[in-house]
C-alpha positions in Angstrom: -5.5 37.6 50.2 -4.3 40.4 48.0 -1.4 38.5 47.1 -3.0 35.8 46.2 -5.3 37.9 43.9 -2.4 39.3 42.4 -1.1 36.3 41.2 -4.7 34.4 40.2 -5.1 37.6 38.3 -1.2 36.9 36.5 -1.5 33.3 36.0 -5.2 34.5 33.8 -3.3 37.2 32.0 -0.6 35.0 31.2 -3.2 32.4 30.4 -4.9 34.5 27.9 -1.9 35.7 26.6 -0.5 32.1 25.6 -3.3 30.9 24.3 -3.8 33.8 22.2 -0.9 33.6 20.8 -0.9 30.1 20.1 -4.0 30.7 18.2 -3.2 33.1 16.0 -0.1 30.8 15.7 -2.3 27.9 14.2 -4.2 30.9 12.1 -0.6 31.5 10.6 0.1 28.1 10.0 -3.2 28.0 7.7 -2.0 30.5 5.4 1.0 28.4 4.3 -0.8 27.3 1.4 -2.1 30.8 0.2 1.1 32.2 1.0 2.4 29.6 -1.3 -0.4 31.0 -4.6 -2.5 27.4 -4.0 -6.0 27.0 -3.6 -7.7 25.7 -0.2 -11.2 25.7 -0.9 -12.5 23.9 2.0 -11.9 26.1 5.7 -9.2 24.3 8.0 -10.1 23.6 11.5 -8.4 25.2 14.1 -7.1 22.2 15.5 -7.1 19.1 13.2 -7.0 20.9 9.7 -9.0 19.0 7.7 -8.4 15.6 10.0 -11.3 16.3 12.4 -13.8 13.1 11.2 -11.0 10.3 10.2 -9.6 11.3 13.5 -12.5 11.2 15.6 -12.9 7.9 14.0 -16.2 8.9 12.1 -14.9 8.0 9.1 -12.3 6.1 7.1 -9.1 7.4 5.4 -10.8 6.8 2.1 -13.9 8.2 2.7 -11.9 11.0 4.7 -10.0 12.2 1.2 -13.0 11.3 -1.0 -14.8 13.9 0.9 -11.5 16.9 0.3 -11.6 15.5 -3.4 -15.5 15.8 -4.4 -15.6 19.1 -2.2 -12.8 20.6 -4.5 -14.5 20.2 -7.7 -13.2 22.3 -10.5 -9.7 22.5 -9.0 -6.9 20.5 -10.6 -5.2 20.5 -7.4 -5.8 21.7 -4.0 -4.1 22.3 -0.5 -5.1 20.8 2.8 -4.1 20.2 6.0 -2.8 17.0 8.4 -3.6 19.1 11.5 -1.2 21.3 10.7 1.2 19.5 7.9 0.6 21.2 4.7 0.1 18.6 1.6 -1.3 18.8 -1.5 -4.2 16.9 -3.0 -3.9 16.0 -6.9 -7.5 15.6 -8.9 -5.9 16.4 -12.5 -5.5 12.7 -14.0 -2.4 14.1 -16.6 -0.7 15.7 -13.4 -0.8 12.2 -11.8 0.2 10.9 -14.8 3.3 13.0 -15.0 4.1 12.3 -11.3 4.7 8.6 -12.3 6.3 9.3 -15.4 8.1 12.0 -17.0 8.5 13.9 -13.5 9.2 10.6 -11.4 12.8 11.9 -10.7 10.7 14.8 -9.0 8.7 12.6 -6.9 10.9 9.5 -6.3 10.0 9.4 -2.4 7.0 8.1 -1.0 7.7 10.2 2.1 7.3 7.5 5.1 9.0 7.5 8.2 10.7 4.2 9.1 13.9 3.8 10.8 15.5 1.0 9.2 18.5 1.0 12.2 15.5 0.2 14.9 13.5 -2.1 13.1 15.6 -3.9 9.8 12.2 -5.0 8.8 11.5 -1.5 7.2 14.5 -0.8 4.8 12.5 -2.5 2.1 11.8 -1.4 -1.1 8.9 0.7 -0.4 10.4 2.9 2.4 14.0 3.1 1.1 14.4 6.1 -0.9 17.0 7.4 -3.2 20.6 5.4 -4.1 19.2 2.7 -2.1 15.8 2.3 -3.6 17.1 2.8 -7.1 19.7 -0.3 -6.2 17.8 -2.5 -4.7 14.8 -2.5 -7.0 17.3 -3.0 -10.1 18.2 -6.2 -8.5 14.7 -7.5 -7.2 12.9 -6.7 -11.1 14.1 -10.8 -12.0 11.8 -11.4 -9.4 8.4 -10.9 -11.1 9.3 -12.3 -14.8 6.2 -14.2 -16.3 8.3 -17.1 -16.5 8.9 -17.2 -12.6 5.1 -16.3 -12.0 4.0 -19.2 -14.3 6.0 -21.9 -11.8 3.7 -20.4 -9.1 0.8 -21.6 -10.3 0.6 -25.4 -9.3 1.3 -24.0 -5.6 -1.3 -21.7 -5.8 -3.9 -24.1 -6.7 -2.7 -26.8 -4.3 -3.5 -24.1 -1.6 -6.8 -23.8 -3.1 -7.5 -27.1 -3.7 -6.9 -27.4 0.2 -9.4 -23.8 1.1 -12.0 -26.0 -1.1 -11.9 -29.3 1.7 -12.1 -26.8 4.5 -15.0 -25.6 2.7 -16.6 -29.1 2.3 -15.7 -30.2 5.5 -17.6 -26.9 7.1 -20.6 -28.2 5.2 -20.7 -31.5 6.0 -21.3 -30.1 9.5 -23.4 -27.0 8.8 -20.4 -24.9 10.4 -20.8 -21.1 9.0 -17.4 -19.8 7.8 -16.1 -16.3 8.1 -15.0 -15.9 4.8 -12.6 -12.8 5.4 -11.0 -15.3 8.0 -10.6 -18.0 5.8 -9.2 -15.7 2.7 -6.4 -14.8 5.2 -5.4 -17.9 6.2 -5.3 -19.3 2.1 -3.2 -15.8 1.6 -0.8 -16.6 4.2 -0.3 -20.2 2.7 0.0 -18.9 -0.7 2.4 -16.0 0.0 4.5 -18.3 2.2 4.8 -21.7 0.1 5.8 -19.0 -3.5 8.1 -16.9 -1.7 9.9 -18.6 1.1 9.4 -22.2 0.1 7.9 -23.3 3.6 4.3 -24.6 4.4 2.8 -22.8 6.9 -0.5 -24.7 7.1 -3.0 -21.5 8.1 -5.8 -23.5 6.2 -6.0 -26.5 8.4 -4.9 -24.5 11.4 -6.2 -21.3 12.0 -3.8 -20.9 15.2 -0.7 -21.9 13.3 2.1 -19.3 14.7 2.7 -17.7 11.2 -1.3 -16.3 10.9 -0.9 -15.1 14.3 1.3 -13.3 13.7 0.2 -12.2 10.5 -3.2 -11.3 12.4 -1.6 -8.9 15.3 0.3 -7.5 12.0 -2.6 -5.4 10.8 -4.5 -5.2 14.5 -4.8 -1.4 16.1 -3.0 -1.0 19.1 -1.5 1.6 21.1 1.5 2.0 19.7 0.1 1.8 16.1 -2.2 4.9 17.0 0.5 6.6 19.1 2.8 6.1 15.5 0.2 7.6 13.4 -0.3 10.5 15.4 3.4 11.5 15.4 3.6 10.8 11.6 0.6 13.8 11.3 1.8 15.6 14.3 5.5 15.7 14.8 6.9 13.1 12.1 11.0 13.9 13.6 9.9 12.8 17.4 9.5 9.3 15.7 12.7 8.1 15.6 13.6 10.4 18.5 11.6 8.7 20.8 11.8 5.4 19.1 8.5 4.5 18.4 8.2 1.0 16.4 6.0 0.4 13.8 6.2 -4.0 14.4 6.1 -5.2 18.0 9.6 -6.2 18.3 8.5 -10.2 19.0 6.8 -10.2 16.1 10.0 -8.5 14.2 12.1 -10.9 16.1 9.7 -14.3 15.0 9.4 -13.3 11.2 13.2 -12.3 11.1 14.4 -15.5 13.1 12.1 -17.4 10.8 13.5 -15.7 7.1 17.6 -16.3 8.7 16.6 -20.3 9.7 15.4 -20.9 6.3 18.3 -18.9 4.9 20.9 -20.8 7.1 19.1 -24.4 6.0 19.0 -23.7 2.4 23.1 -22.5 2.4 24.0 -25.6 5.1 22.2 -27.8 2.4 22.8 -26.4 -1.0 18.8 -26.3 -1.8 17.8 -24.1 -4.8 13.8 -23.7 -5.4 13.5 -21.1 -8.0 11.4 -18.6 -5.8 11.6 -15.2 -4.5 14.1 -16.2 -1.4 16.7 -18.4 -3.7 16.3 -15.1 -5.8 17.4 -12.9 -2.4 20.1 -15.4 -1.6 21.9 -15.2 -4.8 21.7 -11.0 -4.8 23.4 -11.3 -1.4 26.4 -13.9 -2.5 26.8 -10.7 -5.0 24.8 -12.1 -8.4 23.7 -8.9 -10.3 20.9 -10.3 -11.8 19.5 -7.0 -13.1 19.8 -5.9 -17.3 21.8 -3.9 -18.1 19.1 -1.2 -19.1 17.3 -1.5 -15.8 20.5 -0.5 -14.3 20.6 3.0 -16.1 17.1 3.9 -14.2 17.8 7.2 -13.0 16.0 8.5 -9.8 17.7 11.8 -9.4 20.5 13.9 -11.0 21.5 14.9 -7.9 21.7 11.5 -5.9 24.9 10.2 -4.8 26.0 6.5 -4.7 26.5 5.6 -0.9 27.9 2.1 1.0 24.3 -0.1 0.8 25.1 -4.1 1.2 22.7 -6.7 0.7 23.2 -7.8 4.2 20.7 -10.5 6.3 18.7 -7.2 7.6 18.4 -6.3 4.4 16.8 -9.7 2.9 14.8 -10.1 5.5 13.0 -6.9 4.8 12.7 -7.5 1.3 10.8 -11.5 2.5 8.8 -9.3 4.9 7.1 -6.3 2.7 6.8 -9.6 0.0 4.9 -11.1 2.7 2.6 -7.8 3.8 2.4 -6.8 0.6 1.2 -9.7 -1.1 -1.0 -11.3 2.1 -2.6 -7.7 2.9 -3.5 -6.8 -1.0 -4.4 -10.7 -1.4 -7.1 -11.2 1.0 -8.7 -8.1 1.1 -9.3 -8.1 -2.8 -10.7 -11.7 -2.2 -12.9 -11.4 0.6 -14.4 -8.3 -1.6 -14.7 -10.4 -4.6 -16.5 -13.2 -2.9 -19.1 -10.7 -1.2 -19.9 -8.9 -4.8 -20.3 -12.9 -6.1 -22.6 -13.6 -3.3 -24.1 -10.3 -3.8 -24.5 -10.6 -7.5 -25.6 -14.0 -8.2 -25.9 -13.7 -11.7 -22.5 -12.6 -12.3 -21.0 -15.2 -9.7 -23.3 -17.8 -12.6 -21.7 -16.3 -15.1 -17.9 -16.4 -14.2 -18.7 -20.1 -13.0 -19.6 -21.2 -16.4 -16.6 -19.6 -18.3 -14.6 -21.1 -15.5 -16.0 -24.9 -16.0 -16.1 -24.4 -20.2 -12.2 -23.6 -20.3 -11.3 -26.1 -18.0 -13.0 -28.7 -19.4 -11.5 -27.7 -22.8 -8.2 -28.3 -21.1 -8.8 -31.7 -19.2 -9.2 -29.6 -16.2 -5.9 -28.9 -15.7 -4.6 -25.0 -14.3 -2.0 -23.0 -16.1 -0.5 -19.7 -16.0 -1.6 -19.6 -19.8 -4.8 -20.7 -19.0 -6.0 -18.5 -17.0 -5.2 -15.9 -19.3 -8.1 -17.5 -21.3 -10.5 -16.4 -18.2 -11.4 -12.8 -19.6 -14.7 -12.4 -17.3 -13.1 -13.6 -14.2 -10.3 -10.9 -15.0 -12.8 -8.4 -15.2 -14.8 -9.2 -11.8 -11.2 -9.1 -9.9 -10.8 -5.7 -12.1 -13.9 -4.4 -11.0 -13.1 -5.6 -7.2 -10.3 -3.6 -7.2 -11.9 -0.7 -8.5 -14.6 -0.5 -6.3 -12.2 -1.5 -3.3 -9.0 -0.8 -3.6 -6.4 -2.5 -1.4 -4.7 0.8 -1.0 -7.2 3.7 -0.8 -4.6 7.0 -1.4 -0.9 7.6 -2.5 1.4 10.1 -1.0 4.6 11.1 -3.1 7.3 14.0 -1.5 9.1 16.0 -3.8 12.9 15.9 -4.0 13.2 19.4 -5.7 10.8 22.0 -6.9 8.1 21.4 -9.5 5.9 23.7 -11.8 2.4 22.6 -12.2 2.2 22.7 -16.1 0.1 25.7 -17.4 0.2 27.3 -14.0 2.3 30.0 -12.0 2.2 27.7 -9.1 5.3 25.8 -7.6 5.4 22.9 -5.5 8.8 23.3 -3.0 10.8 20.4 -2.2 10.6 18.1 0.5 6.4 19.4 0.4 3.7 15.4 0.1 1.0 15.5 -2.6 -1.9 12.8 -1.9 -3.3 10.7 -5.2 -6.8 9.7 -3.5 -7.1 6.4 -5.4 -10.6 5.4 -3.5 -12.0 8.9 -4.2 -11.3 8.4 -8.2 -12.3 5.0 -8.5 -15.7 6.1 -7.2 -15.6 9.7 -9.4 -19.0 9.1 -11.7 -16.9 11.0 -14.1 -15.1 8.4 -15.0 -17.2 5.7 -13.5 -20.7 5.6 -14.3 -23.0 4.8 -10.9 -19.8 4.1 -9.1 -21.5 2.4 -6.6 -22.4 -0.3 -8.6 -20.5 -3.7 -9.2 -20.0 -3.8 -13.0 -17.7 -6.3 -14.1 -18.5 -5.1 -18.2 -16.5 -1.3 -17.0 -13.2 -3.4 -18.1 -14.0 -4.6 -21.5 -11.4 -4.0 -24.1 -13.2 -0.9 -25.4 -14.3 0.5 -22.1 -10.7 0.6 -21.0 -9.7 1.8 -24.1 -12.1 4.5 -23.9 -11.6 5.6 -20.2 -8.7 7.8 -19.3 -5.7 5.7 -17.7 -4.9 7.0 -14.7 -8.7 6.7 -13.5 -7.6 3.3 -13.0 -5.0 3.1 -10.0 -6.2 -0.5 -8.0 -2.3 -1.3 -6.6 -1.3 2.4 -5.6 0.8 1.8 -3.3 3.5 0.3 -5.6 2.5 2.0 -8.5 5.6 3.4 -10.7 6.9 2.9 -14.0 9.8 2.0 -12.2 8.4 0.0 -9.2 7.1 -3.8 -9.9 4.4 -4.7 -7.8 5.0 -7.5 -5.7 1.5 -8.5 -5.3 -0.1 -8.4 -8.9 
């Protein structure tokens, strides 16, 4: 009995005496930012840092920086915690504004953890980093001329035309429609027919294997969860312990569907002028980049390195086209079409300037057109401000960097967060944010408004990034 006292009494001590020091541990790992001259105004929790409520699930990851960026008022820039993961939070609009310009060499890297040797899906152009970015977006800028985006536009409206009888036919019958459904299924068509050249008929079947698998794309699971955690918690055990990002069956379907259509077009010599003839003719070795887009530098310090434009590597490119442009797509509709229901008078109002143009062109749509449709441009503006498709921006620094008229640096390899949702809704620069305002993006309002207050595509925001989805 003694004995056994003796050792309850040992395992306590050594209890205490772990858990103590992993305490003060965590309280060491707190001080990085103060240790560093930077600012934390808001007190880190012992555990999640400031990650308690998005973690918990009581909140969303725009809400959840909103709340770091309005409680740091006064601060141009302030340090926070991912559990324990150090990053910085930028508020200053000129220091964002330097980050994707005249310092983008600094912050080239988005910082995201992909394994492009597990899952060829992810070596696209917005995880690659470096030589290989710099390469690979060089050749993929011919993609998104005005001249290629203006032969889209008969495709797009034949997939609207065909969203408008599903529409009619639902009301013939009195069958309600779930409109964020529906928007998804028209952005899969859409994304599908301009890019890869193949009909995937979402609209007239919901079930069709394409939307599936566009659906379990952007559904929670297990693993997704599991892959988040390990990006806050322990971002090396990713690729240690081989977590995915894609279902492999889903990475295996999309990747088996890119190399048929590839393997069809070359067997038959068909050209279509779209995104994946543009991806075939980079991998038969056509440079079709200018010659002054080729002297982009990302780094002094980067060195070329072997990168071929191999099948894995067009297939990636097809798929972050296709989550890029489907993801951005229906969510900015399905938010448009809820302010227009919400808003009836501006819903009356883009209607009319839509019917007056059209009939003052026989009712035909063109890229030029549409151009013509200044109110309707300001509603999807507005749309986009209030809810942006991508709610924050991480950058990671590839060397040091000097906040300007401060004696604080920023050490390489250390993330910085632009929280685009939390400035889009800053009355600062937006008056009664809450609101849906389509008149905020008149000519002289945006002239008036400082430009980086305005960041609706962050995610492929650069000077030297095109977005794929605009």
């Amino acid at each position: 009995m003694v004995l056994f006292d003796c050792l309850l009494l040992n395992l306590i001590a050594y209890a205490v005496i772990i858990s103590t020091s992993f305490y003060f541990y965590l309280k060491y790992r707190y001080t990085f930012w103060q240790r560093q001259g930077c600012p934390v105004p808001i007190k880190p929790h012992i555990v999640y840092g400031h990650t308690k409520e998005v973690t918990k699930m009581k909140t969303w990851v725009g809400e959840h920086y909103a709340s770091i960026y309005f409680n740091t008022n006064g601060y141009k820039f302030a340090g926070f915690y991912q559990f324990q993961k150090p990053k910085l939070m930028l508020r200053d609009l000129n220091i964002i504004k330097d980050v994707f310009t005249k310092e983008f060499s600094t912050f080239p890297n988005r910082g995201i953890v992909f394994d492009d040797k597990l899952e060829p899906l992810t070596g696209n152009l917005l995880t690659l980093e470096g030589y290989k970015w710099k390469v690979l977006r060089n050749k993929l800028t011919p993609a998104f001329t005005i001249g290629k985006i203006k032969n889209m536009i008969d495709l797009i409206d034949g997939r609207a035309q065909e969203m408008v009888r599903v529409l009619e036919a639902s009301a013939v019958i009195g069958e309600k429609v779930e409109f964020k459904e529906l928007l998804a299924r028209f952005s899969t068509d859409v994304i599908s027919i301009v890019a890869f050249g193949f009909e995937t008929n979402s609209l007239a079947n919901p079930d069709a294997e394409f939307r599936k698998v566009g659906r379990m794309l952007f559904s929670t699971s297990i693993e997704s969860i599991i892959r988040n955690a390990l990006n806050a918690l322990a971002p090396s055990l990713i690729g240690l312990l081989k977590v995915r990002s894609i279902k492999k069956e889903y990475a295996d379907f999309f990747y088996n569907v890119v190399n048929d259509t590839v393997r069809y077009r070359e067997d038959n010599g068909i050209q279509r002028n779209d995104f994946l003839d543009l991806l075939l003719k980079i991998k038969r070795g056509q440079n079709l980049a200018s010659e002054e887009e080729s002297k982009l530098v990302i780094n002094e310090n980067d060195e070329k390195e072997d990168f071929k434009f191999t099948m894995d590597v067009l297939a990636a490119q097809c798929f972050v086209w296709f989550i890029g442009g489907y993801e951005t797509s229906s969510i900015t509709l399905t938010f448009t079409f809820f302010e227009l229901a919400q808003n009836p008078e501006v819903q009356m109002r883009a209607q009319d300037e839509i019917d007056s143009i059209l009939m003052k062109h026989n009712g035909k749509l063109t890229y030029e057109i549409l151009q013509e449709m200044t109110y309707l441009d300001m509603i999807v503006s507005e749309a986009l401000r209030k809810y942006p498709p991508v709610p924050n921006l991480t950058r990671k620094t590839v060397k040091p960097y000097k906040f300007p008229n401060s004696d604080f640096t920023l050490n390489k390899g250390l993330q910085v967060v632009i929280p685009v949702y939390a400035i889009h809704n800053d009355p600062k620069y937006w008056p009664e944010p809450e609101k849906f305002i389509p008149e905020r993006f008149t000519e002289d309002e945006k002239h008036n408004r400082p430009q980086y207050a305005y960041l609706p595509l962050a995610l492929v925001l650069d000077y030297a990034l095109v977005c794929v989805s605009e």
